[in-house]
N, C-alpha and C positions, 0 to 999 in steps of 0.2 A: 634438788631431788625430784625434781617435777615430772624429768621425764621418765624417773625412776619408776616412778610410783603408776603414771599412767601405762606402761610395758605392763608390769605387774599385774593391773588390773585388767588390762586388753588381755592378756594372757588367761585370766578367771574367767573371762565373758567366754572365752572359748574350750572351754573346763579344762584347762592345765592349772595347778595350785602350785605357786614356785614358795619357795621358802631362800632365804640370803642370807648372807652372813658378811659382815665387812671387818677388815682390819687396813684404815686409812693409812692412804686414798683406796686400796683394792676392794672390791665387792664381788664375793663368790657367790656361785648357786651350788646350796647347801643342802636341799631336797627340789625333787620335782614329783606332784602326785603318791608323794611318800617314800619315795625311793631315793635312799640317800648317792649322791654324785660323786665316784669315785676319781674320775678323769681330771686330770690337771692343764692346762692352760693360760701359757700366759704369767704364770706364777706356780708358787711350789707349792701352797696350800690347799688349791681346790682350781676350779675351774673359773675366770675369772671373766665374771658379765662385762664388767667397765670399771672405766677411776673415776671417783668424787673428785671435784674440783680445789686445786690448791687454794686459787687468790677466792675472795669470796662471792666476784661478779661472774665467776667462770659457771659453764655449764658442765653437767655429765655428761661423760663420753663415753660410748659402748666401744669393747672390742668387735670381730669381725663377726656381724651380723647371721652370716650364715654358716658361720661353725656353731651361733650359739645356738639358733633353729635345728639343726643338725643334730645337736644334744639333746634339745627337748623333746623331735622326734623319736630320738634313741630311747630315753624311758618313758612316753607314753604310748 
């Protein structure tokens, strides 16, 4: 969750506040800046950042990086 968490907070330094929601392996973004994300991606439930890793050596993997910029330019 390492690189999870530093996105996250790269994200805060630049005043976007994301809020997530996971149902494994999926991890949606679940508000941006308070505004709940209604667009889907990737999955049926929400818009989907990336998967958590199956085996336990594995890293997280983001979906495509500039749909997800793309979103977060859209509600801020």
């Amino acid at each position: 969750m390492d690189k999870l968490s530093v996105f996250v907070e790269r994200l805060k330094w630049v005043g976007v506040d994301i809020k997530l929601v996971a149902n494994y392996p999926w991890v949606y973004i679940d508000e941006i800046n308070g505004k709940r994300v209604t667009e889907t991606y990737q999955g049926n439930h929400g818009f989907t950042l990336g998967f958590e890793p199956i085996k336990p050596d594995g890293e997280f993997t983001f979906t495509e990086l500039s749909d997800i910029f793309k979103l977060i330019r859209k509600y801020t």
